[in-house]
Every structure is written in C-alpha cells, then in structure tokens.
Phi, psi and omega in degrees: 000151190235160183290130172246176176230145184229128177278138171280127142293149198272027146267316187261105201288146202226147164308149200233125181302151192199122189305138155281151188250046162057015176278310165333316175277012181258335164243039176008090211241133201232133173270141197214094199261122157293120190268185187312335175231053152052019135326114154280116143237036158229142189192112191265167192299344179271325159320285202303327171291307201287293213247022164093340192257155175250166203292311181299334143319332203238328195309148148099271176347158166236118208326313157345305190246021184233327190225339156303138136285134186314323183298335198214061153297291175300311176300295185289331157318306199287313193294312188292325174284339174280316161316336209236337169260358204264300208089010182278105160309140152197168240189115194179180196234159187225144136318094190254165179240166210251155196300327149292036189046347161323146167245118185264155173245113193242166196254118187255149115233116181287168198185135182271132158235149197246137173261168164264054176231347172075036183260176184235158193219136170245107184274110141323067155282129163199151193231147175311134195274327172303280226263028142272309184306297213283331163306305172296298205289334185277326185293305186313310194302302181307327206274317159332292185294298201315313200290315199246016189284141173254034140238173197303172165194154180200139178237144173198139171352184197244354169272355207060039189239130165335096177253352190219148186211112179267161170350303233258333178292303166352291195292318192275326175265359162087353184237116193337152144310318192264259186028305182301293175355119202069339171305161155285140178303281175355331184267329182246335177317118163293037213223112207314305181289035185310312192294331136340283201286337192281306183317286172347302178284317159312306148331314199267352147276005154270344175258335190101007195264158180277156173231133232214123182054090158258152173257126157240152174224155166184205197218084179306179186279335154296335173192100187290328190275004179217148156320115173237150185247143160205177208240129148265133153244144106356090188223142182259152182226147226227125178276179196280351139305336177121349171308098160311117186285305185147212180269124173255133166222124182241117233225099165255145230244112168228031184282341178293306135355260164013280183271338177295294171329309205272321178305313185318300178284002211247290171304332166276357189279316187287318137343287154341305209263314176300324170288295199322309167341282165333353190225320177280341175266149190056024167256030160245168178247052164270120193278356184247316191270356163301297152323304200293340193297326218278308178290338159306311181286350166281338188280146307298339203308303192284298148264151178277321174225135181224120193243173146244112169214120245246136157309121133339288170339315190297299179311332183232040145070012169298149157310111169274159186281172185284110160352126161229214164242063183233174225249178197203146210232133200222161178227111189333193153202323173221143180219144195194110205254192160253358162205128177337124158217148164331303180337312171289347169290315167324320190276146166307152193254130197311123180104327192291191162220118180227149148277125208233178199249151173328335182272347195299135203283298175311321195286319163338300201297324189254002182245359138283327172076012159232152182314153159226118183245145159211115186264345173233100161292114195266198169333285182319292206304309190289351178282329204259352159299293182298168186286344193184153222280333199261257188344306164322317190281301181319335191281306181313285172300006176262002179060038137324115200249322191183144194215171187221145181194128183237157187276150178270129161229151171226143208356073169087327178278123189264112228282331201160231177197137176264150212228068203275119178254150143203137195258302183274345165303132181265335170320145184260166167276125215251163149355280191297328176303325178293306174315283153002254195316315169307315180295298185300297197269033160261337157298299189300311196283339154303323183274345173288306162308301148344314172288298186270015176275303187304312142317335182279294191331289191307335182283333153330268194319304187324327206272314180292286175319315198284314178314329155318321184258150197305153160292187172333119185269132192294150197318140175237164176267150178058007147254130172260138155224168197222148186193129172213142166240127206229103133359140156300181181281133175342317189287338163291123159300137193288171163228206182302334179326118168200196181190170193192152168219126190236091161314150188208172182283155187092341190086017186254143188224135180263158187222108197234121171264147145213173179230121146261120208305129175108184195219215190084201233220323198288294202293340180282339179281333173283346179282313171285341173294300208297301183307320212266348208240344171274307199273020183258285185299295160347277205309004200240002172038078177252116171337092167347303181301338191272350175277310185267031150262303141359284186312317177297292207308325205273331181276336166300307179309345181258141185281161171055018183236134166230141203237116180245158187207125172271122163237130172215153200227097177265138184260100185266022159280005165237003171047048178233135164268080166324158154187135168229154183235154182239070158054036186251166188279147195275147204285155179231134303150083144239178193181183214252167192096314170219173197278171185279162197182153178302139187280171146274096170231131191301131178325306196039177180265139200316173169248137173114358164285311158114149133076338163252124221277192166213166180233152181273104166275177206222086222233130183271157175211157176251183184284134191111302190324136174241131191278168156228103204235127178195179223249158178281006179288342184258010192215323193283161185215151161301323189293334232232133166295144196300338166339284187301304165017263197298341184279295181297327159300274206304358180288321179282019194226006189304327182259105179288328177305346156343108159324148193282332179294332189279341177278282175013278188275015155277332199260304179289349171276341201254346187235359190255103158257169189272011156258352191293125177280049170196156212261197190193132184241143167216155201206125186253093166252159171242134161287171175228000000 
C-alpha cells in the first residue's frame, strides 16, 4: 500500500498535507511485523538501515535465529510469547545483533496485532538506543536551559507570532508566558523601534544569517519609570531537512551595563568639562569676562540657564559682615541660556543691581556658604527662587524643573553664587551635579577674586596717577598744547608714564614727557616724587641737561628704578627749543613747509644709571611748527620693528595745520592698539 495525499474537497474540509518534519527520519525509526511463528513478514526500509539486511534477506526469516544471539535466545522467546497470548505491549531495550556481526543495543516496542482474519501478529518498532539517549539528554538539556536559563529565549512562529516563552522572558518584560502566545513581538517589547526590530528578525528569517548583540533601551510595564537595556540576539531555526521552523530570539537584561556605561560617559563628560575649565575660565583678570567664561562652560552640560551673580559688597572689595537673615545686595554679573527662553526675562540683567530678601533661595546659598539643590521644583519653591512674583510666573512658563545654586568662595570669602536652571534637561539635578557645579565654581571664584582685588589695585593706582598728572594745560605764550593720557588695557597694571608743561620766566615754557620702567601704585608714586622735583628745578631756569642731571641724582636714590625723560624749554621771543634727552624716545617736527621728521638728539642715558652727563640741543622753530613729545607706549609693539613705527607716527603728522586735539586722537586711534601692555602719555605743541 502506498502514501496517497489528500485533496480538500471544496465542500468537506479534508486532511491537509503536511510536510514532515524529519525528526522520524533522525531517528530513524524501523517498524518490523511477525507472524504467529515468529517469521518476518513485513520489513521496512528503515529495518534495513537499522539492523543491515535487506528485505529480501529478511522477508520470510525467523526474526529470532536473524537477529538474536544464541544466548538471549531464550529470553526473546518467552517475550514474544507473551505479547502474543497476553496482548500486553512491551517496551525496553535488547541487544540485536547486526548483519555485520555487530552487536547493537536497540530500543523497542512491541504490540499484538490482529487482521480481519483473526490471525495474529507481533508489530516492532525500534530505534537506536545510543541515538534515543543522545535525543532525550538534548531535549532534557534544552528544555533544562530554556526553563532556568537567565535569559530571555522566546521561539516563534514563521509569522512571528509566540510559540514558546521562558521564565526569564516573563520577568523581563513583565508579562505571563501564556500571555504571549500567540501573540506578535510588538504586543509585548517595550521598545519605541519595535518595527526596526520585527524588519530585522525578518530578515534573519530570509536569509538565515543570525543578528547578534542588538542594543535596545526601553522602559517595561514592570517599571515605566526607568530606562531598562537589553542586548537582542536573532537566529532562524531549521528542521534537518531544511524546513523553515520560524524563529529564535534571546533577550538579555544589560541594563546594570547600561547604566555603568551611561556613568562612564557621564563621568568622563564632566571630567571634560573641568579640564576645559581650567583653560577657559579665568583668562582675563576682568571680573565680568570671567563670569561670563563660568557660564558659558556651564551651558548645556550642566545647565539650561545659568546666572552669576556677585555681593555688591564683594565687588567693592568691603569688609564682608557676619552673615544673617536679612537681605543682600547683588550685582548681576553673566547670564546665559542654551536656548531663547522666557526664563532670561525672569533674571537680573548683566550690570543690575537687586536686591533679594532672605528667604530667598540665592540669598541662603550664600549666608550659609552651601549649595541649595531642589531636584523638583513646585510653586513654593519658584517664589523663593525668582526676584518677584511677575518672574516667578516667566519661571513657570519656561518649564523651570530644578534648580541649583552654588556658593562662589575664596579664600574662605563668600564672593557670591552660580546660579543653575533647568528646563529642556528632563533630568533633576543630583548629588554628582552639586559636586559639577561646586569644582567650577571654586575655580571661577578664585579667579573672580583676583580679578576684583586687582581691579580695586589698579583702580587705585589709575586714580593716584592721573590726580598726578596736569589738568588741561593753561595758555602758555607762542603756544597752542594738546595733551592725552591712555592706561594699557585692563589686564595690565597702569605704569609711570607722564608729561607736564611748566610756564617759567621771560614767557618761556617747559615742556617735559618721561616713563618710569615698571607699572603699579610703586611706580605712579615714583612718577609724582620725579615730576614735583622737575618743577622744583624747572623754578630755578636751570639748563634742561642741568634739570636731568639733578633728576639722575634724585632717581639713583631711588630703588630698582629707571627712568627715561625728555625735558624742552621753548622761548618764543626767540623762537627757539632747548631740549636735552635722558635715554626717550626722540621728539618728532613737523611744519608747513617741510616734511615731517624726527629731532637728532644725542640719546643719553636713562636716569638712574648715575655718572653719565647730558647734553642741551638748541633747535630754531618756526611759525606753525608742530612738536610732538610721547612715551614708547605710543610707537613700540611686540610685532612690529620700532622703525616702521616711527615712520607711521611721522606719516599722521603730514597736515601740521591739523587741530591739535583731532591730531591727538589720531596718533592714539592710528598707533594705539587696545591690546598693547604699557600706558602712553603724549603732549602735542605748535608755535604761534
């Protein structure tokens, strides 16, 4: 008899063909029927593989004296006889022996069969007992890993939909094992790319190639409130024919990974953001571009919004008072958001001055001298933040979430508070951010302090110099003057720099520039001992070489100081310049007529060397002539040779008829740049 396949009829639903799935033939299972005298007469193709003979070999035979060893002869007698008067099945494993004289041990069941002739029969089945044993330990094992393995495994269909699910898939996704069944992965994966991952797994069941360690993150139904990670891997699975099964997939919990991972970079961003500090923060000693530095580098890694804002008190270098609970007067200083927000209307504006009252969260922060972290910020919380009830409300609509304020201190002194929002972060602010925000601003606030100590010094010193130096110089006869004094650039302590004009007798007027070399509160004070001791000699119509041979004595007394000085004594009923020089830069002559150009004067030596003479040159000048006497601050450069300099000063001097004040602010706009580290005095005369 032969295998037919059945057709459905289209009325009667019909058995349906169905491929087999070669596990029979993997265990090669061979059926073997006997008749009442223990004769074969049925002996299947599998028979022939299992025990070596062939049906024509086998047909006929007594199974006995074919496949039996004489010893256990006796044994299969007995077995056979029983099975066929009892009708009892049984079922156990026998030694056969095999056509290759081999002896196999093979795994049986027997069964009495009946015809409708009422004769009798003994049906076989048997299979190798090695390759049952090696079958049972895989299903046990398998079955064994899947139930206790602690990762997820899920097997599913070639629709994908769920035929099998172990514990540990349970646990990760929060959902029964029969729950799945049937189901599509989409009904259960927490995961926003599921439809990613459902192509994918399609894929690896059209090609067969496996996918392997996928990273996903999502948030299961066991716990909506966190991020959980897992690694999917992909496998297609196959019976040994080649019969697409469907699908394997396993599922590992890597959120502990995850999250060490996510610290890591967390920890190295920040680690990051602190070396960066260190180069970005403080590198002026400007107490505004400084703030402004700390907030920038806080923006975004730290914060959405970010202020600085400094004690008045601080700022203006005061004995600070004993902390209390009374209100405190700030003076904004940087503001700074990562994106246009509302948020910046709420804040003192960089320059303001506010004052905020003790319950106030900034005002805490700095009469305690410790952070005030709010990692969820309500109502309450946004009053005592903002300056005022209409801010507070700008604080809201800006989706202000959590805040932070740390105090800035410097040696012990508390300067003022970095002051941190955050809106577009959805994270609050933690522990390690307090830690964050605390390095910078002990760094920034050291460098803040620096900035207004040195800002107090210098304003000093600007202030004791310039009271030093002449006002506006009063009418002289046969003179028009002009006269500017320009500080270096902030970052710089002013220096020595000065000039004077000293009416003298007869209608003759001295006219004197000098520099004293170093800069600071020392050198402006050395600047005013040397000028008061020039109009002490001056009063006394002393020869210009004979006022700075005087002057080298008073400055070898003085220490560590050198001094260079022009001094000139114009007579305008003679229409003459004395002039001796102490180691200055030489005076430059223009006029209508001729170009413009440098005096020739012997150099001499600075004052304060001692012991070298000076000499008076004797210069006629004409009417109109323009003098020009200044300091190297207004021609010298790191960059540049002092030549060309000096070449590009007489280049500004081509129109002697020039107002003198518009030549002034010519010379200083056209050679004066606003970064150059040394200050500059200049003194412009014309004859009349």
């Amino acid at each position: 008899m032969t295998a037919e396949s059945f057709e459905p009829s289209s009325d009667v639903p019909g058995p349906q063909p169905v491929r087999p799935t070669g596990l029979l033939d993997l265990l090669s299972v061979a059926a073997v029927v006997l008749n009442a005298d223990g004769r074969i007469v049925f002996w299947t193709p599998q028979a022939e593989e299992l025990f070596g003979y062939t049906a024509e070999e086998a047909l006929g035979k007594e199974a006995a004296r074919l496949l039996i060893r004489p010893e256990h002869l006796q044994s299969v007698a007995s077995l056979f006889a029983e099975v066929l008067t009892t009708g009892r099945s049984w079922a156990g494993t026998f030694p056969i022996r095999h056509k290759d004289g081999s002896t196999r041990l093979m795994e049986f069941r027997n069964m009495r069969l009946l015809d409708d002739l009422g004769e009798v029969y003994a049906l076989g089945i048997a299979a190798d007992h090695t390759l049952l044993q090696r079958v049972e330990t895989d299903l046990a094992l398998c079955e064994r890993l899947i139930n206790q393995s602690p990762i997820g495994l899920a097997l599913m269909d070639p629709d994908l939909r769920y035929l099998l699910v172990n514990p540990a898939l349970e646990r990760i996704d929060g959902i029964p094992a029969e729950d799945h069944i049937g189901r599509h992965m989409r009904e259960t994966l927490p995961f926003a790319d599921v439809d990613t991952i459902e192509s994918a797994l399609r894929q690896v069941l059209t090609t067969g190639t496996p996918l392997l360690d996928q990273y996903h993150v999502g948030r299961p139904p066991s716990d909506p409130d966190h991020d959980h990670a897992w690694s999917l891997s992909f496998y297609r699975l196959e019976d040994p024919g080649g019969r697409i099964l469907g699908a394997a997939a396993s599922v590992v919990d890597v959120t502990e990974r995850h999250r060490a991972a996510i610290e890591a970079d967390r920890a190295r961003r920040r680690l990051a953001l602190i070396a960066d500090a260190s180069t970005r923060v403080g590198t002026s000693l400007e107490v505004e571009q400084t703030a402004h530095e700390l907030a920038e580098i806080a923006i975004p890694e730290l914060a959405d919004v970010v202020a600085v804002d400094i004690l008045d008190s601080a700022l203006a270098c005061r004995s600070s008072r004993k902390p209390d609970e009374g209100p405190e007067l700030f003076r904004a200083l940087a503001l700074k958001a990562a994106r246009p927000t509302v948020a910046l209307q709420a804040a003192d504006r960089p320059g303001d001055l506010a004052a905020y009252d003790g319950d106030r969260l900034v005002t805490l922060c700095v009469h305690s001298g410790r952070p005030v972290l709010v990692r969820h910020v309500g109502g309450d919380d946004l009053r005592r933040i903002a300056r005022n009830a209409e801010a507070s409300e700008l604080l809201a609509r800006a989706g202000v979430h959590s805040y932070l304020a740390v105090p800035l201190i410097a040696h012990g002194e508390v300067l003022g508070a970095l002051d941190l929002k955050r809106t577009l972060n959805p994270i609050p602010f933690d522990q390690d951010d307090v830690v964050l925000a605390s390095e910078l601003a002990s760094r920034a606030a050291m460098s803040i302090d620096n900035a207004r100590w040195f800002q107090s010094v210098r304003n000093t010193s600007l202030t004791l110099q310039r009271s030093l130096l002449p006002d506006h110089p009063p009418h002289h006869t046969g003179l028009e003057l002009a006269s500017r004094y320009q500080p270096a650039q902030s970052t710089s302590e002013v220096g020595g720099d000065w000039y004077d004009v000293l009416p003298l007798a007869n209608d003759r007027t001295a006219l004197v520039v000098g520099d004293v070399m170093g800069n600071g509160i020392d050198a402006a004070a050395t600047m005013g001992r040397l000028r008061t001791a020039t109009c002490a000699y001056a009063d006394l119509d002393l020869a210009p070489s004979e006022v700075l041979q005087h002057l080298d004595k008073i400055t070898c007394d003085l220490e560590h100081y050198i001094v260079t000085c022009l001094y000139a004594v114009y007579d305008p009923h003679t229409r003459q310049c004395h002039i001796a020089n102490a180691g200055h830069m030489p005076p430059a002559l223009a006029g209508p007529g001729h170009a413009p150009t440098l005096l020739d004067l012997p150099a001499g030596a600075p004052l304060g060397v001692g012991g070298v003479p000076f000499e008076t040159t004797t210069r006629d000048l004409g009417s109109g002539d323009l003098l020009v006497l200044y300091t190297d601050g207004l021609v010298e450069t790191r960059n540049h040779p002092i030549d060309d300099r000096l070449n590009v000063l007489l280049s500004f001097l081509d129109e002697p008829h020039r107002p003198l004040e518009e030549t002034c602010d010519l010379l200083l706009y056209g050679l004066r740049n606003p970064e150059d580290h040394d200050d500059v005095a200049l003194l412009v005369a014309r004859t009349l």
